[in-house]
N, C-alpha and C positions, 0 to 999 in steps of 0.2 A: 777562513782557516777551519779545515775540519778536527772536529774535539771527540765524535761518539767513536766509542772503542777502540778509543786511543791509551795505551798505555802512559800515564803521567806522574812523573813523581816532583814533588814539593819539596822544595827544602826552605823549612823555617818555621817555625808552627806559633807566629805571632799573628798578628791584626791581617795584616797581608796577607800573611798564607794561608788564614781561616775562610779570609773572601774570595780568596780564588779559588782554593778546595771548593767552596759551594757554589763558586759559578761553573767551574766544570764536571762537578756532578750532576748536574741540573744540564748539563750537555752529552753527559753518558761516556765522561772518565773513567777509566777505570784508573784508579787514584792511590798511591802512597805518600803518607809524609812521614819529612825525615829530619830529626833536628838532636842535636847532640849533645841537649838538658835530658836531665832523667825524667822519669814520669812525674814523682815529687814537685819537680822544680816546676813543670807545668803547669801542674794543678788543672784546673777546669774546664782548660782547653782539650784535655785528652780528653773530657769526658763528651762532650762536643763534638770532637773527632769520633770518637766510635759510635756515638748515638748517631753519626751520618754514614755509618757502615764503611769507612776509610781504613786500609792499612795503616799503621804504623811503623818507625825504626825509629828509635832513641838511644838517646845514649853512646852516638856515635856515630859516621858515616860507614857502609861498605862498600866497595867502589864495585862491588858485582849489581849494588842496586842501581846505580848508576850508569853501568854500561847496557843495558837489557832492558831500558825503560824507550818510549821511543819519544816523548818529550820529558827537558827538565824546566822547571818553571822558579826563579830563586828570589826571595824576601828581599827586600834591600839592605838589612843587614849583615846577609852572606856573603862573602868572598867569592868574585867569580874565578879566582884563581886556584882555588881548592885544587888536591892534587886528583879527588874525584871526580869534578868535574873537569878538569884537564882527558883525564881519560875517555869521558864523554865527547867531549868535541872531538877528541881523535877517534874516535868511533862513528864519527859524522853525524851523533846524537844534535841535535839541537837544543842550545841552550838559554832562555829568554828571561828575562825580570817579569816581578806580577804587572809593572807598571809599559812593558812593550808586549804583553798579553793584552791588557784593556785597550792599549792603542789600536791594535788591528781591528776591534771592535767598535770601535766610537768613529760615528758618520761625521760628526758636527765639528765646525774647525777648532782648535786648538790651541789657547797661548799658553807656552810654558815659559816657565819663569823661573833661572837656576843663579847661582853668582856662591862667593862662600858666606858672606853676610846679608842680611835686609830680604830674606828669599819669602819667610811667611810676613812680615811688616807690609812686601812689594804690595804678593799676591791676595791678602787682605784688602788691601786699599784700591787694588784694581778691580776687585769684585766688588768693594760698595762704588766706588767712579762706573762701571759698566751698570748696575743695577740704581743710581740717580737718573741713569741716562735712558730707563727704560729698557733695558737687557734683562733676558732671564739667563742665570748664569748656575754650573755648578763648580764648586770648587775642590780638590781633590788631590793626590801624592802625597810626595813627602809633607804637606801641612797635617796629618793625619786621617785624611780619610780615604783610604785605599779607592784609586780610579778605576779598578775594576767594578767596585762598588756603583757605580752610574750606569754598567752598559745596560743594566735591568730596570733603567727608571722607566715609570711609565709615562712621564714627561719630561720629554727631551729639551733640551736647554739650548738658548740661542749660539753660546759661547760657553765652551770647557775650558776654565783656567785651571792650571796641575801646577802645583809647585815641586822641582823634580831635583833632587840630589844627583850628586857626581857618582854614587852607588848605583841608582836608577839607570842613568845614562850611561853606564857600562853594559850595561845589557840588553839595549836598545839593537833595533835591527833596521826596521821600517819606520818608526814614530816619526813625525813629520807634523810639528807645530807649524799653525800658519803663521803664526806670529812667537817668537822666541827671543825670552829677556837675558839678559848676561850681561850683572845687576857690577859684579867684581869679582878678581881672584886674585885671593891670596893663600899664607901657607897655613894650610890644615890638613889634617887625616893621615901627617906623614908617616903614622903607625901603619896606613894598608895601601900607602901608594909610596913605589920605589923613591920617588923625588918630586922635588916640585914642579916639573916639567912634566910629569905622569899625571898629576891632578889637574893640570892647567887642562893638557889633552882631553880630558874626562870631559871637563868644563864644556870644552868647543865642541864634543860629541851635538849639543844639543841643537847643533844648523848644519848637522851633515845629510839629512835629505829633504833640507829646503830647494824650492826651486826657483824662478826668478820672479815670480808673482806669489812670493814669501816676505815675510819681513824680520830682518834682525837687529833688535834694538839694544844697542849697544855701550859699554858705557868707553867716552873717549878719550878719557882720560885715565884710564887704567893700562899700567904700561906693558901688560902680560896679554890682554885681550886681542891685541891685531896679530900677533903669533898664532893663535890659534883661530883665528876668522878669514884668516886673509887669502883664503879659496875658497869661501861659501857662494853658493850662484846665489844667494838671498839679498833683497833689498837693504843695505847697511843706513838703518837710523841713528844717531848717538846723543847721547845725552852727556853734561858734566857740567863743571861750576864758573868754566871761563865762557870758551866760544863752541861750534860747531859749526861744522864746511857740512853742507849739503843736509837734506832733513835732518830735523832732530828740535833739541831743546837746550838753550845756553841759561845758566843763570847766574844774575845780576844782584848780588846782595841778597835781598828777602824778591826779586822780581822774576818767574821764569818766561820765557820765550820761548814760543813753540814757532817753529817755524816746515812746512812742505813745500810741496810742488805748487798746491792748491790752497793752502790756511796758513797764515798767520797770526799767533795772539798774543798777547801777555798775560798771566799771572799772576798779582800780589799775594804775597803769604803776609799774613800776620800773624806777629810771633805768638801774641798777648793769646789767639785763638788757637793755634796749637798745640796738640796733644802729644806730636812727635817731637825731640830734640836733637841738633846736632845739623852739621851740614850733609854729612851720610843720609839722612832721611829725608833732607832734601834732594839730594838724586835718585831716594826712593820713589820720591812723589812726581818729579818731572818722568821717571821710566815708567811707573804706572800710568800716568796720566797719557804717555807718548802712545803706549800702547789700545787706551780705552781709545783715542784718536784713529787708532789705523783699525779699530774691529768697528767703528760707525757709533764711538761715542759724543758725548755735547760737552763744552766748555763748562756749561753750567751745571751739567751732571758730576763733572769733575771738580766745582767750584762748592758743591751742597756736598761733596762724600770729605772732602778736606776738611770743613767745617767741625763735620758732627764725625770721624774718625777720633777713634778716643785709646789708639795705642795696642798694646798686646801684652796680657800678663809676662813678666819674668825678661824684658828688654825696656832697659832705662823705666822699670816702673818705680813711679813714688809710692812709700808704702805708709809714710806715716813721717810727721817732723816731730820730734818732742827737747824741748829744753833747747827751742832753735836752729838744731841741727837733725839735716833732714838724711834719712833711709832710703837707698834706693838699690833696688833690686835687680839687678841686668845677668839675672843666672845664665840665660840662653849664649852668655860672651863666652862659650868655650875654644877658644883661640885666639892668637894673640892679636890680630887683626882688628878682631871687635873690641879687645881691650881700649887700644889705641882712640877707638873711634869717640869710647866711652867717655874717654878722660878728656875729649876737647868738647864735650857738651856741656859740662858746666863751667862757668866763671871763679864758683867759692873754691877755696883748698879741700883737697879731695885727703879722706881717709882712706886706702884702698885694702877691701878685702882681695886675695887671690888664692888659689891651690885649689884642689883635684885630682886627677889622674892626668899628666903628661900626652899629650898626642904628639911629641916630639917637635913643638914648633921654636925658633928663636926667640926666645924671650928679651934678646938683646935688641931688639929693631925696637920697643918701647921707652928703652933707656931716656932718653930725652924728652919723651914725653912724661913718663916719672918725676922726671927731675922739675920740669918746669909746672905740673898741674897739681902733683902730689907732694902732701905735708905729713902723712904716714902710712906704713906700708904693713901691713898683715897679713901673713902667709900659712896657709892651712895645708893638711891634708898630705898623701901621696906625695904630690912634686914640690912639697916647699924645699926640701933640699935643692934641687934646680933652680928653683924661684931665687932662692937667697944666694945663690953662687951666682947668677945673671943679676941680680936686679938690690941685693941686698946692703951695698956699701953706697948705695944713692941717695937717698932719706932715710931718716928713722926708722927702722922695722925689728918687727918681732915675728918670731916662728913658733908654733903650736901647733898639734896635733888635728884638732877636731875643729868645725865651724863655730859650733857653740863656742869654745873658747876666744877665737879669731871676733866676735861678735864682744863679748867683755873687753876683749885689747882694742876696739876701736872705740868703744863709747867711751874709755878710759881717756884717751886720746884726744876725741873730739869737742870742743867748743861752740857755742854758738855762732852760725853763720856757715859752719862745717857741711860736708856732705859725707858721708859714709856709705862707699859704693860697694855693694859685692857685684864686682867682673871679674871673672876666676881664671879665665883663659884657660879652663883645663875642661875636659869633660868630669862628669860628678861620680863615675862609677866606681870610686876607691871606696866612695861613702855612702852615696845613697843612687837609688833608681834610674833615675832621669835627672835632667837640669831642673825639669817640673819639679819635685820632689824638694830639692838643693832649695830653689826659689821658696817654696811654700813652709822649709823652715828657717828661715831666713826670716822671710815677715813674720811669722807666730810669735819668734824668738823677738825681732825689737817692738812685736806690738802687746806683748803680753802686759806686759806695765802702764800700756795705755799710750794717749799722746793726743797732741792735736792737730789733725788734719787740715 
């Protein structure tokens, strides 16, 4: 792909679009970015941006900068539907994500690993099962650290794992993982995708230029997945909790089964050693582990990463138990899917924190699992009106404004032997930052008092 004296504009002036700005400077861009925070809201990164002698446009898109550029290159948080960039493509401009920028550039094969839940949990645990197993590995995407960011290393890596959003894979052209995970789908993002049949699509972008000496590892028991697979020329592995026709991985209580062409093995998980909970993270671990299998991993390399895996801030973390009833943190549950997943992980009666900001998802498909896991229900923020018109004549529940408060109505609530869960199912941007953010006051808030671990 030729980059020097190329006309390029950026649109996004986050983590992504500061690493691609300086990979194609460093290619002899001629470079604008564009993002429609003011300078204020910025802060640092302008200064950044001009210290590398880059135009700017803030404060808004103009679709003249847009049509007269001869590549666009877009953040994964931007909309590839923009009415500016619509005019672009009809201009026969090209228009690409940072993350099918870095793919044309990266020699070395490639597993990506997409689904709407368990995406950095997977891609974590596939990177320590590849790296027991004697792999040099980088890891990069949607997990935060921009793939572009690798085409510069000076030590190239056996195997690129990318954790890649349904944002990302919209703006894919060529990317071509040699191995491609596609962990589930379910309903999320219905704020930027027409329906759920639009997101699904997104989803299965991620095996359309597999070829037949590709692998796509699949989950087979997800009833939305074979709609959107079921013309990839890619080798179809699957994984799930009952059986599996043809390779893949079945499991059996706490036992997996791996089974190919060429291997056969079993599995035991022990629960007492596990750091991950839930049956959801055990289809994490047979899809991780199916895939450490097809890039020339070892059993026992996947047997020492399970061991000593000790989880991910801000999904099912324990934060702290005091007065016998334990805190636990699963900020990263912004949709209702992971809620669900949340509430059949523990055995005790659950207190449930939720609210956020609304991504439009059905709050009704948890109803039943409310009823039967949860013993009170706490509703914060932006969508507790939604929250309590779906989910509020079920159990107990209270509605308040702020988390801080939602955090007093549940220890009021809870008793010993209790859990008190924040799965919010919403995204946190009513209130705070990121779900990061959400999570980290969350623990402050129940460990200020202290407790014992």
């Amino acid at each position: 792909m030729k980059i020097e004296g190329k006309q390029v504009l950026i649109v996004g002036l986050g983590r992504s679009g500061l690493t691609a700005a300086r990979f194609l400077k460093r290619r002899g861009a001629v470079l604008t970015i564009a993002d429609t925070a003011s300078e204020s809201q910025l802060g640092n990164a302008v200064d950044r941006v001009k210290d590398m002698g880059i135009g700017l446009e803030l404060g808004g898109h103009r679709t003249a900068s847009f049509t007269r550029t001869d590549l666009i290159v877009l953040s994964p948080g931007v909309p590839h539907t923009l009415a500016p960039i619509e005019a672009a493509r009809k201009k026969g401009i090209s228009v690409i994500g940072e993350f099918e920028l870095a793919s044309r550039f990266i020699r070395e094969p490639i597993i990506g690993v997409t689904g709407t839940n368990g995406k950095t949990t997977t891609t974590s645990l596939l990177k320590e099962m590849l790296e027991k197993s004697g792999k040099s590995v980088f890891v990069g995407g949607n997990i935060g650290n921009p793939l572009i960011g690798y085409v510069d290393n000076p030590e190239p890596a056996e195997w690129v794992v990318a954790e890649v959003s349904s944002f990302q894979l919209d703006t894919i052209d060529t990317f071509r993982p040699k191995i491609g995970l596609l962990l589930n789908i379910s309903e999320d993002h219905l704020d930027r995708y027409d329906n759920f049949k639009a997101y699904g699509r997104s989803k299965g972008r991620m095996f359309m230029n597999q070829q037949r000496g590709d692998i796509a590892i699949l989950n087979g028991s997800d009833p939305m997945i074979p709609a959107v697979t079921q013309k990839i020329k890619s080798q179809k592995w699957r994984f799930n909790r009952d059986s599996a026709k043809g390779p893949g991985a079945s499991a059996y209580g706490h036992e997996i089964r791996f089974h190919t062409e060429d291997f056969s093995e079993r599995l035991l998980l022990d629960p007492s050693r596990l750091s991950v909970s839930g049956g959801h993270n055990r289809d994490n671990i047979a899809a991780a582990a199916l895939a450490t299998l097809a890039a020339g991993g070892s059993m026992a390399g996947i047997r020492s990463a399970i061991e000593t895996f000790r989880g991910l801030p801000h999904r099912l973390e324990h934060v702290t138990t005091r007065d016998g009833v334990r805190y636990v943190n699963d900020s990263k549950a912004t949709n209702v899917d992971a809620v669900a997943k949340a509430l059949t992980a523990f055995e005790a009666p659950i207190v449930l924190l939720m609210g956020g900001r609304d991504k439009g998802g059905d709050f009704n498909q948890i109803r039943d699992r409310i009823r039967r896991h949860v013993k009170h229900l706490v509703l914060f923020g932006e969508a507790a009106p939604v929250l309590e018109t779906a989910l509020g004549r079920i159990k107990p529940t209270e509605t308040v404004s702020t988390m801080d408060s939602a955090i007093l109505c549940a220890q009021s609530a809870a008793v010993s032997g209790d859990v008190v869960l924040l799965s919010p199912g919403c995204t946190s941007f009513d209130q705070f930052q990121s779900y990061v953010k959400r999570g980290e006051a969350f623990a402050k808030t129940v460990t200020d008092s202290g407790g014992d671990l």
